[in-house]
KENULUM-821673 format. One line per field, with one value per residue (C-alpha): residue number from 1; x, y, z. Coordinates in Angstrom, 1 decimal. Layout:
% residues N
n: (NUM,...) .
px: (X,...) .
py: (Y,...) .
pz: (Z,...) .
This chain:
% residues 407
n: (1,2,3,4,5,6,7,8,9,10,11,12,13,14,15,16,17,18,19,20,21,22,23,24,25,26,27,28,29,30,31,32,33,34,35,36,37,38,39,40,41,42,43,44,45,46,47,48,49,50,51,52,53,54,55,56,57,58,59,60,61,62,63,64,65,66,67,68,69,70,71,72,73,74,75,76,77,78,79,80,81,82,83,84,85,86,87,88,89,90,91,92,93,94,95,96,97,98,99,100,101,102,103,104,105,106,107,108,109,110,111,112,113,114,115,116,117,118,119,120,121,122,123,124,125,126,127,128,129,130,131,132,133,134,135,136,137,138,139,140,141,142,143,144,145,146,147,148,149,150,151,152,153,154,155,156,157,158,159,160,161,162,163,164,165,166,167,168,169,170,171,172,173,174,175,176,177,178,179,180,181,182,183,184,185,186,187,188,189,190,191,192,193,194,195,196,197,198,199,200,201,202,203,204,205,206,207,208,209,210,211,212,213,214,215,216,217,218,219,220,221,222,223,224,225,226,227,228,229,230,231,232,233,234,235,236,237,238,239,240,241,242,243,244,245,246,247,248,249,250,251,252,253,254,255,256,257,258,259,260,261,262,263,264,265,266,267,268,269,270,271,272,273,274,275,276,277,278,279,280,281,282,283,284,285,286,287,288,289,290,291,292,293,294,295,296,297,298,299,300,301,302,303,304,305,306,307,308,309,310,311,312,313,314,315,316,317,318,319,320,321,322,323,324,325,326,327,328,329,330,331,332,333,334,335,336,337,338,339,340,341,342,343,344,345,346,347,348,349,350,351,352,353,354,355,356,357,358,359,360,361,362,363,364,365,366,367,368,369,370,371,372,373,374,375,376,377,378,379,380,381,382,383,384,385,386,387,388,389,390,391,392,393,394,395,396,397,398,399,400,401,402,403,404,405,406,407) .
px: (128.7,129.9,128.8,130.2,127.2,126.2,123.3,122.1,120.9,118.7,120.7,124.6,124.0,125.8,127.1,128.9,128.5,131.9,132.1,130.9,130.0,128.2,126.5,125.4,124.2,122.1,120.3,119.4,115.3,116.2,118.2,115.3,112.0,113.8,112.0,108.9,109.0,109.2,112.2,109.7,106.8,103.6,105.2,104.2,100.6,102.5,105.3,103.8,107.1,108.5,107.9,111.5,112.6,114.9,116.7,117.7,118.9,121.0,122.6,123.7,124.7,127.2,128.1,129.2,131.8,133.4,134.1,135.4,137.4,139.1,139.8,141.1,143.6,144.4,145.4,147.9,145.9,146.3,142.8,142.8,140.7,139.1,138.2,136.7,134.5,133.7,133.0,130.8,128.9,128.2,126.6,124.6,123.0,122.7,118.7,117.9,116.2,113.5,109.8,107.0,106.1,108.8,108.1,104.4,105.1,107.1,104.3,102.1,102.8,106.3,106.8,109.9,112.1,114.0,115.1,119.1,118.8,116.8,119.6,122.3,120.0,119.5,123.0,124.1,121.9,123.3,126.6,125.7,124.3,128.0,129.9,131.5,132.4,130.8,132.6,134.9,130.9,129.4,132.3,132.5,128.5,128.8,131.4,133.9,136.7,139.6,140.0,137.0,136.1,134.8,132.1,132.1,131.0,128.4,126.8,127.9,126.8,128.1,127.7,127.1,123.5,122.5,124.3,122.8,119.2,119.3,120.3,118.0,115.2,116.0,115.5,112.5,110.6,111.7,112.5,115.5,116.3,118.0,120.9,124.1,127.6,128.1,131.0,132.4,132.5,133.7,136.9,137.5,137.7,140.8,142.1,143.6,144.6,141.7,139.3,137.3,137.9,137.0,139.8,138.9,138.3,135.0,133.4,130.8,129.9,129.4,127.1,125.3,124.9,123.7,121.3,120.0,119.4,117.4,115.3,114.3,113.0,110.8,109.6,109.6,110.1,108.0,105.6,102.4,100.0,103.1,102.2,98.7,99.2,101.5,99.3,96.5,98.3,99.7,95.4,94.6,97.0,96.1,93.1,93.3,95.5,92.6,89.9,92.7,93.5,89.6,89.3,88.2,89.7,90.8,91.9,95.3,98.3,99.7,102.8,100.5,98.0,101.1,101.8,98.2,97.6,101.0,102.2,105.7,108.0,111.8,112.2,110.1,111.4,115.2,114.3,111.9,112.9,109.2,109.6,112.3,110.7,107.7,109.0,111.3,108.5,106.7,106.6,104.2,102.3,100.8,99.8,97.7,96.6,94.7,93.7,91.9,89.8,89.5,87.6,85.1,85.1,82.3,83.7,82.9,86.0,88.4,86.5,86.1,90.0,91.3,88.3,90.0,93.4,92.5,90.7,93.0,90.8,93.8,93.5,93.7,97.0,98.2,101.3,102.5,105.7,103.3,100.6,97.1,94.6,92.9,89.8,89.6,91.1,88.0,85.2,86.8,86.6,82.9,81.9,83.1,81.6,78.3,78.4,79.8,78.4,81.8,82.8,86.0,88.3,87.2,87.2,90.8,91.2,90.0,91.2,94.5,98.0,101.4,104.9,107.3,111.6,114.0,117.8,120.3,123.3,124.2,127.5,127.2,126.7,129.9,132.0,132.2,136.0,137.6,141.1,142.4,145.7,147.2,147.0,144.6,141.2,138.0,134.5,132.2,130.1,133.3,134.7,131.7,131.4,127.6,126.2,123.2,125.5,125.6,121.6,121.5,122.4,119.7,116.6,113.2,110.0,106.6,103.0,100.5,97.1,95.3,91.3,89.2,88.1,84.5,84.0) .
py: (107.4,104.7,101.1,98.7,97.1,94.3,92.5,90.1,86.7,84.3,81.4,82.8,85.6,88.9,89.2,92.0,93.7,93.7,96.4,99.7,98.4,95.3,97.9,99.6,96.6,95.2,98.9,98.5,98.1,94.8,93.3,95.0,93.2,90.0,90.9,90.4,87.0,84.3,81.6,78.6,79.7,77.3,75.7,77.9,76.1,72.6,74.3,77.7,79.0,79.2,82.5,83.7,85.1,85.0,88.4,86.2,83.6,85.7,87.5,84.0,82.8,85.9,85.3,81.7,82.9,84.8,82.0,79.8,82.2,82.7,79.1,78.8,81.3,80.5,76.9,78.8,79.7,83.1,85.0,88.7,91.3,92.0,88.1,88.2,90.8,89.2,85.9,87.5,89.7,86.6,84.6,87.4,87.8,84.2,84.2,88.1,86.1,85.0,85.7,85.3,81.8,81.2,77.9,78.3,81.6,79.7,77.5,79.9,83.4,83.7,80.1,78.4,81.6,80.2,82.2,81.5,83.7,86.4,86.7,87.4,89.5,91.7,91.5,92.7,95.4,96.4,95.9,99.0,100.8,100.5,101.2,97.5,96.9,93.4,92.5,89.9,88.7,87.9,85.9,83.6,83.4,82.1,79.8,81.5,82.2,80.5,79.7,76.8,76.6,80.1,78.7,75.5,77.7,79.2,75.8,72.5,69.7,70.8,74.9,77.8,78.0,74.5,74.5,78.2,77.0,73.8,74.9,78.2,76.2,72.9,76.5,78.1,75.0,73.2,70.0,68.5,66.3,69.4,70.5,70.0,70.7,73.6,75.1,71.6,71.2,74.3,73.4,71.0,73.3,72.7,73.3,71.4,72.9,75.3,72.6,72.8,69.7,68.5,67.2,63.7,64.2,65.8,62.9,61.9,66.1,65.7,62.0,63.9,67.1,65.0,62.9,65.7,67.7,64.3,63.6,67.6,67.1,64.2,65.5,69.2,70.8,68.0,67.5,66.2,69.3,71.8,70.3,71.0,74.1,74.8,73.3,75.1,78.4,77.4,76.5,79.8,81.6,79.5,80.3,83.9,83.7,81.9,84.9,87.3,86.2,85.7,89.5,89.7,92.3,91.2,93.2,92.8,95.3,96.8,94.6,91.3,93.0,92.8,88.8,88.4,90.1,89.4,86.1,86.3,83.7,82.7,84.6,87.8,88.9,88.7,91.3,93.4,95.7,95.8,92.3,93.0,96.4,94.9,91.8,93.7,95.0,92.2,90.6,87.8,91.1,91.3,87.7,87.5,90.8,89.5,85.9,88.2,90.1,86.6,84.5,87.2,86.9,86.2,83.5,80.7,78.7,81.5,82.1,78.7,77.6,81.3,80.6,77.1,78.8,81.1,78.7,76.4,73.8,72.5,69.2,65.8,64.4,61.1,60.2,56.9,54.9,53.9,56.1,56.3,53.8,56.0,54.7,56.1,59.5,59.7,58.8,61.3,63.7,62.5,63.7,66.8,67.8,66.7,68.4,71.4,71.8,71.8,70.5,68.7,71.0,73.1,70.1,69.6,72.6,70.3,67.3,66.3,64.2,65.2,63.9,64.7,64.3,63.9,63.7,64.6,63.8,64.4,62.9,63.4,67.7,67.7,65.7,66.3,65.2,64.5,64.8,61.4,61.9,59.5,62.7,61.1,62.8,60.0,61.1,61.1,58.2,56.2,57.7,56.7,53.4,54.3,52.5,54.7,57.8,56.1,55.5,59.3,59.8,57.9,60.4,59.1,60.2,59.5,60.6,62.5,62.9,65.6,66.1,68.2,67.2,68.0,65.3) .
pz: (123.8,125.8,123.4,125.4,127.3,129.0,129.3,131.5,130.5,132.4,130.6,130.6,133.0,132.1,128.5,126.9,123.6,122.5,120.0,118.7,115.3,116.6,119.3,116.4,114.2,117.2,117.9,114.1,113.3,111.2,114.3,116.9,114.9,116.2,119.9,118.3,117.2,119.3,119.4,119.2,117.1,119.0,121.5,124.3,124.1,125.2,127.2,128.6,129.4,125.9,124.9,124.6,121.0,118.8,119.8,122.6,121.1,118.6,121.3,123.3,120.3,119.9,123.6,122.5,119.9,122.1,124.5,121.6,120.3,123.3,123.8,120.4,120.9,124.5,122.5,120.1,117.3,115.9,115.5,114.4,116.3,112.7,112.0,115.7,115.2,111.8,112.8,115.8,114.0,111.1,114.1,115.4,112.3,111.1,112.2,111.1,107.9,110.0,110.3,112.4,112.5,109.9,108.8,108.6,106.6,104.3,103.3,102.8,102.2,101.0,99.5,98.4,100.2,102.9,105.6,105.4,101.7,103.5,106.1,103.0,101.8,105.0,106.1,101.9,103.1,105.8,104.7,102.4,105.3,107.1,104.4,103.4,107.1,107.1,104.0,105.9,108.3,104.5,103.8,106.8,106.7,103.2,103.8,101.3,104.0,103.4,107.3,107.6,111.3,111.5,109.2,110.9,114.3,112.4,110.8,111.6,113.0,116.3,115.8,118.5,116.7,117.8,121.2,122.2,121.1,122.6,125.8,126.0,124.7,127.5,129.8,129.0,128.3,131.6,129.3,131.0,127.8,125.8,129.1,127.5,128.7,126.3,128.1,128.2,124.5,124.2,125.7,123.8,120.5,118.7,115.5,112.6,109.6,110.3,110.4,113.9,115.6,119.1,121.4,122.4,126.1,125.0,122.9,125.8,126.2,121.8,122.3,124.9,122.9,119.1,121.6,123.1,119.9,119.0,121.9,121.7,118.3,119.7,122.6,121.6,118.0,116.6,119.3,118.3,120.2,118.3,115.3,115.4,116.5,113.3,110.7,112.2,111.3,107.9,106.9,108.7,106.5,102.9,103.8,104.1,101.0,99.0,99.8,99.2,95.4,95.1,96.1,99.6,101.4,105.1,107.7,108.1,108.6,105.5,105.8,106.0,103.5,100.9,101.5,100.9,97.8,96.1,95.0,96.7,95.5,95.7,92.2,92.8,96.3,95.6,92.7,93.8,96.9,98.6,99.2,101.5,102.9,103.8,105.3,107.9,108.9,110.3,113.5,115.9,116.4,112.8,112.6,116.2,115.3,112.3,113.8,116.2,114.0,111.5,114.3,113.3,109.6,107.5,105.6,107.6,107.4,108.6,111.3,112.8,112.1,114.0,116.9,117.4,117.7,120.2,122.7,121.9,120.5,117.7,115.0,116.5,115.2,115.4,114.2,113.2,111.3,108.1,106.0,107.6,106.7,102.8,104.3,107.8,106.8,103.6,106.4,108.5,105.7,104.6,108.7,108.3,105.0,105.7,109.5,108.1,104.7,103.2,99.2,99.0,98.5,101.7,103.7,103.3,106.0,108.8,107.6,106.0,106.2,105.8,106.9,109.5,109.7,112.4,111.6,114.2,112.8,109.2,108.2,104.4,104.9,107.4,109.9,113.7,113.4,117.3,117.6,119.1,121.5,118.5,116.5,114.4,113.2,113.4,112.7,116.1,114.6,114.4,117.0,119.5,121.9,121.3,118.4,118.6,117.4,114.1,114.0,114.3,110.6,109.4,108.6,110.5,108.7,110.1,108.9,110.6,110.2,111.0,111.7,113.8,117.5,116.8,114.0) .
């Protein structure tokens, strides 16, 4: 069987597969799930056109090594066919952790787990399956190879994961902000001491790239109708997982059914297979499956939250630099629990704060080093005639409030 294929992307156009055992890894049912669960969670309901997944961004991302890789050794650098498929296959697999709505499932239903440890996990699993073939993938993932800039292509402050999503994301939303010259900065990969640096002719393609990573958090990871949306799932699930541990039985598919009835924590699901088992087996699917059949429920509050998700009808949030006023946010909660017969605790469905961050630079994690023609290595924050680079390490935090429309 002939496993070199190529596929056709609407943001790199044709890509190939370039092996038989990363053919085989991507045909797996942990690799295929990632179909079923969409890239950007909400934000189709701002940006209707964002309903690519993360199947698609895992295979661009793959498509990206390949060209670095081949830059890299075009500039002298020896790279073995066996690191190359290694380093490939550790960035296909980096997002194979995630789950439907991952961020609102880790506040709810499998708390404290994050999805980088669920990746190790899946790809330890598969690494059984294959026989220790992605021995030398585990290692680069983990950051325990002793050449560095694999990892740093991985996860970095300037890594094929961030350039893939912010440039398939700029696509399929139609925000303009996110385009970067990702085949420019390629270029300008170089080694040192098998550090990834970037040759100084492509510091303005880096500002561009850290700016644009920024102003897509703004305008849309963290925009304010995404938000709502969010929170209105993460209450819609808490609230499912309430009447669950009080012994109502909801409809829900059996992989859903287990994330309601069990307490799934960062210590229970690394131990105990099911965890795993059921996990792989869920998708988008299960979720809007169950808010479905939830707008009908007869608890009250269920019903109302899933009825607003499906017409739409999401929290009023505002967001602002300093803490709402305690006094507006308790009258806005004393509306809604006299209009809705609600006590206090129930009350804090419809109307609640929380905080939000923004940091698109982090120099303390890892340095974006750019080779000067001196020979010299300077951090990009140093390195930069923008002063705003520098302003980029500093984490923003602003609070939102959340109520519903109606009150």
């Amino acid at each position: 069987m002939n496993k070199k294929k190529i596929i056709n992307d609407p943001v790199y156009g044709f890509i190939t597969i370039p092996s038989d055992l990363i053919y085989d890894l991507i045909s797996h049912p942990y690799f295929q799930r990632l179909r079923y669960i969409k890239q950007l969670g909400m934000t189709h309901l701002v940006y209707p056109g964002a309903l690519h997944t993360r199947f698609h961004h895992a295979l661009g991302a793959m498509h990206l090594m390949g060209l670095s890789l081949e830059v890299l050794r075009n500039k002298g650098h020896f790279i073995s066919a066996e690191e190359e498929e290694a380093a490939t296959i550790a960035l296909l697999l980096h997002d194979i952790g995630h789950g439907p709505f991952s961020h609102s499932l880790e506040h709810t239903l499998a708390r404290g787990i994050q999805h980088e440890d669920i990746s190790q996990l899946i790809m330890n699993k598969l690494n059984e399956e294959f026989d220790g073939r992605l021995d030398l993938a585990l290692s680069i993932f983990k950051n325990q190879y002793h050449r560095a800039f694999f990892s740093q292509l991985i996860s970095g402050q300037v890594d094929l994961d961030r350039m893939d999503y912010l440039n398939r994301d700029s696509f399929f939303t139609g925000v303009s902000e996110g385009v970067i010259s990702f085949d420019r900065i390629i270029k300008m990969f170089n080694l040192v001491n098998d550090e990834l640096v970037i040759e100084e002719k492509g510091i303005y393609s880096v500002e561009k790239f850290l700016i644009a990573r920024r102003l897509m958090y703004w305008q849309v990871y963290l925009h304010k109708t995404v938000i709502a949306a969010e929170q209105l799932l993460v209450k819609i699930l808490e609230r499912a997982k309430e009447l669950s541990s009080k012994g109502h039985i909801l409809f829900a598919t059996p992989a859903l059914q287990h994330f309601l009835q069990n307490n799934v924590n960062d210590e229970n699901f690394f131990n105990e297979e099911i965890h795993l088992n059921k996990f792989t087996q869920l998708d988008d699917q299960d979720i809007h499956a169950a808010i479905k059949v939830w707008a009908d429920s007869e608890d009250e509050i269920l019903a109302r939250m899933c009825r607003m998700l499906k017409a739409r009808k999401l929290y009023k949030v505002e967001i602002t630099n300093e803490e709402p006023d305690q006094n507006r946010v308790m009258q806005l909660a004393k509306n809604t629990k006299n209009k809705l017969g609600l006590n206090e605790k129930e009350v804090s469905y419809f109307v609640f704060t929380d905080t939000i961050k923004n940091r698109a630079y982090n120099m303390s994690t890892a340095n974006t080093n750019i080779l000067m023609k001196t020979g010299k290595l300077v951090d990009i924050a140093k390195a930069s005639d923008l002063s705003n680079i520098q302003s980029l390490d500093k984490t923003v935090k602003k609070h939102i409030l959340c109520y519903s429309k109606e009150f």
